[in-house]
C-alpha positions in Angstrom: 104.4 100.1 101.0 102.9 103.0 102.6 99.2 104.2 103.0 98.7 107.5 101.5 95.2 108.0 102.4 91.9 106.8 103.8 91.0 105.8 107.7 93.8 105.7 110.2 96.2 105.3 107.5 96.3 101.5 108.3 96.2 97.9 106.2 97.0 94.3 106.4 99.5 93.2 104.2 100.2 89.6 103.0 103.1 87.8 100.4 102.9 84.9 99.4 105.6 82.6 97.2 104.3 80.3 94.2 103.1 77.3 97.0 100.9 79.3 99.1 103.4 79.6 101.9 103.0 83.2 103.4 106.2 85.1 103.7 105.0 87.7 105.2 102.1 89.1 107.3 101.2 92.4 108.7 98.2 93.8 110.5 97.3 97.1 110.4 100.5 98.8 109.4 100.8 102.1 107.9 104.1 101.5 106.1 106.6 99.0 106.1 109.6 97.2 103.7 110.2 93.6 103.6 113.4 92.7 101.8 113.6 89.2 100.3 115.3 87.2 98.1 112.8 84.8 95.7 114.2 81.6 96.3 112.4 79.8 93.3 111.1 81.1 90.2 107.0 81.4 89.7 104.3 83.9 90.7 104.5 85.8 93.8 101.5 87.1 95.4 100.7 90.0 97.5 97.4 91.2 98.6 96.7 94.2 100.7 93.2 93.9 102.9 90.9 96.7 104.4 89.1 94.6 106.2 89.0 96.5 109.6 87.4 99.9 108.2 85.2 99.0 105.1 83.5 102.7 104.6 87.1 104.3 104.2 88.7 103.9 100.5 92.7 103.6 101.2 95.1 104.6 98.6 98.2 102.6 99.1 101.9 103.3 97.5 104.2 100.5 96.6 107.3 99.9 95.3 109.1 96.9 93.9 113.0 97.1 93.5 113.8 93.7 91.5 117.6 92.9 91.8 120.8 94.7 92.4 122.0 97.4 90.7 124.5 96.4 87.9 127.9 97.5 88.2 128.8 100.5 86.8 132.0 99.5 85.6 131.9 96.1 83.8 135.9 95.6 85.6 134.8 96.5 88.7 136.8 93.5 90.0 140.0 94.2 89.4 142.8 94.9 92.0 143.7 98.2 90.9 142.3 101.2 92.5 139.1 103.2 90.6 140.5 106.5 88.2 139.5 109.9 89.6 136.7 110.2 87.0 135.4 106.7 88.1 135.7 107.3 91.3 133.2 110.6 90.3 131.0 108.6 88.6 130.4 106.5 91.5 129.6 109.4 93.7 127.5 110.9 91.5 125.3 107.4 91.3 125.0 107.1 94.9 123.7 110.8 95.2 121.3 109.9 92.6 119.9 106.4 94.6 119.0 108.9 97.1 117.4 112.1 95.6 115.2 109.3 93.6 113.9 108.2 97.6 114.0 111.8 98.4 111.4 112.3 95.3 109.4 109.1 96.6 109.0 110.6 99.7 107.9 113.7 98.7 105.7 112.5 96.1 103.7 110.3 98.8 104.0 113.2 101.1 102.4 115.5 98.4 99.6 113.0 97.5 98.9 113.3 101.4 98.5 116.8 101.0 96.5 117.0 97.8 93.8 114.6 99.2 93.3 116.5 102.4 93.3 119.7 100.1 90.2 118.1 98.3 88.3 116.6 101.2 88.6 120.2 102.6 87.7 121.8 99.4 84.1 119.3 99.4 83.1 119.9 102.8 83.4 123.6 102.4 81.5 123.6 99.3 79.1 121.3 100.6 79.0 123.9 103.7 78.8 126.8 101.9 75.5 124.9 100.1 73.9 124.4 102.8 74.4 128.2 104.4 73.0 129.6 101.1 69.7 127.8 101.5 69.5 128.4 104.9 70.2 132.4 104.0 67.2 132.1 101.1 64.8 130.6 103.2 65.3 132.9 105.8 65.2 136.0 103.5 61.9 134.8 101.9 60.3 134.2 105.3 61.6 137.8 106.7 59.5 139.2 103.3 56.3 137.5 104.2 56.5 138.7 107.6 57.1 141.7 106.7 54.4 142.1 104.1 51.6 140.8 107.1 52.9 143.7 108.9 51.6 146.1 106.0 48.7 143.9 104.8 45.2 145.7 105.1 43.5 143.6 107.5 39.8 144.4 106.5 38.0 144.0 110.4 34.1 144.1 110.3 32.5 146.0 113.0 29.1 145.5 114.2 26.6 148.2 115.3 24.8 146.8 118.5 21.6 148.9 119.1 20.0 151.7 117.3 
């Protein structure tokens, strides 16, 4: 598993087999692997807890990989040394296994990216808000002050003696 977003990139991570027994327990990780082999069928569980920073959302990434790979060659037991073209295809699989975690890791790095992008985008739109109401208010209290400067202030004068 790895967090993609939200806090300090941490949670707590459990497993637990079909008794309640708890394989494995993590706190505050940001990404780890646990191989294991199930040693009994029945429902696995696995719970992943933000209970340190409750106001941050987390987006976590994970990925189950059930079983070995079956061979590619159903004969793969045999004495004899593999053809040229087997030996190819072989090669080509094993190049394969790893672009798929090159993609993974990219993907997660990408989703990163893309909720930093947006986080950014709403604060500056929010921003930007918030500096056109400030411009308009100022704007309409510069015209009022202006327009005291030019109002006709009618004074009434008094005549004292005559």
């Amino acid at each position: 598993f790895q967090v993609i977003t939200g806090g300090h990139y941490d949670v707590d991570c459990r497993l637990e087999d079909p008794d309640g027994i708890v394989l494995y327990k993590e706190m505050k990780k940001q990404y780890d692997s646990f191989p294991f082999t199930a040693s009994r069928n029945g429902t696995y569980k696995f719970c992943f807890s933000n209970e340190i920073s409750t106001f941050t959302h987390k987006t976590v990434y994970f990925d189950f990989q059930v079983g070995e790979d079956p061979p590619l060659f159903p004969s793969e037991n045999r004495v004899t040394a593999l053809t040229q073209m087997e030996s190819a295809c072989v090669s080509i699989h094993e190049a394969l296994k790893s672009v798929i975690d090159y993609q993974t890791h990219f993907r997660l790095r990408e989703a990163q990216g893309r909720s930093r992008a947006e986080d950014l985008n709403t604060r500056v739109a929010y921003w930007s808000i918030g500096e056109a109401i400030i411009l308009l208010v100022v704007s309409i209290g510069q015209v009022f002050l202006l327009k005291s400067f030019f109002s006709d202030k009618r004074t009434t004068t008094t005549r004292v003696g005559s």
